[in-house]
N, C-alpha and C positions, 0 to 999 in steps of 0.2 A: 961935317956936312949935315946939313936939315934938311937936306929934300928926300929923304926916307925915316924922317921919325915916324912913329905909330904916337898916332891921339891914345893919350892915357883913359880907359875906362873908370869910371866912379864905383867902385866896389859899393857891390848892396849891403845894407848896415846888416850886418850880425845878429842873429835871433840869442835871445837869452827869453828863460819862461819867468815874462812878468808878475805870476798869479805867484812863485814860490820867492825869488829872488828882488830883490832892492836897490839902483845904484847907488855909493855911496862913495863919501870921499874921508879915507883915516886920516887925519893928521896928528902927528907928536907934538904933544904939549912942549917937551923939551927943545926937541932941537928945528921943530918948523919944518918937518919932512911931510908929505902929502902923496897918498897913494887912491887913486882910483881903485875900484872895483865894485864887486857886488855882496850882500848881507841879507842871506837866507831870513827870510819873515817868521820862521817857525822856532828855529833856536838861535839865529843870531850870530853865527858861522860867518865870518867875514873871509871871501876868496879876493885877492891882489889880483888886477889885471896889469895896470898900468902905473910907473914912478909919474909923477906930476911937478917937472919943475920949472916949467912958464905957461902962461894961458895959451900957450898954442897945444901945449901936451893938452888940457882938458877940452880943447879944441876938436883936438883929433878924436879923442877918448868917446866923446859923444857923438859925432860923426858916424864913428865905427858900431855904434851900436845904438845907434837912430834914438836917443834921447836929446827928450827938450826942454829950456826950461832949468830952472836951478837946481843941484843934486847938493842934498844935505850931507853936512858935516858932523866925524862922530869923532871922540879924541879917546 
């Protein structure tokens, strides 16, 4: 039945502190895996948030944390 769905609300993007932190996306040379997350500015500390295995995963990925715009790639 649909006459009692609830409208789904749009979750507010997620705060991450842009002054210390970088989104970025690792990818393996070897085997073409790709992982989202973010790369400390100060020493370069890479923290995984998310696996990336179609453009909807980076889809979501930047959605969820209100980024715009192209995110660089480091291997």
């Amino acid at each position: 039945m649909l006459f009692f769905r609830r409208k789904q609300k749009k979750a507010p993007a997620e705060a991450y502190d842009r002054t210390a932190l970088e989104p970025v996306i690792r990818s393996s040379i070897c085997t073409g895996e790709k992982v989202a997350g973010f790369r400390e500015k100060d020493t370069g500390r890479f923290r995984e948030v998310a696996l990336i295995r179609t453009p909807a995963d980076l889809d979501a990925f930047k959605r969820k944390y209100g980024i715009e715009g192209e995110i660089p790639t480091i291997y």
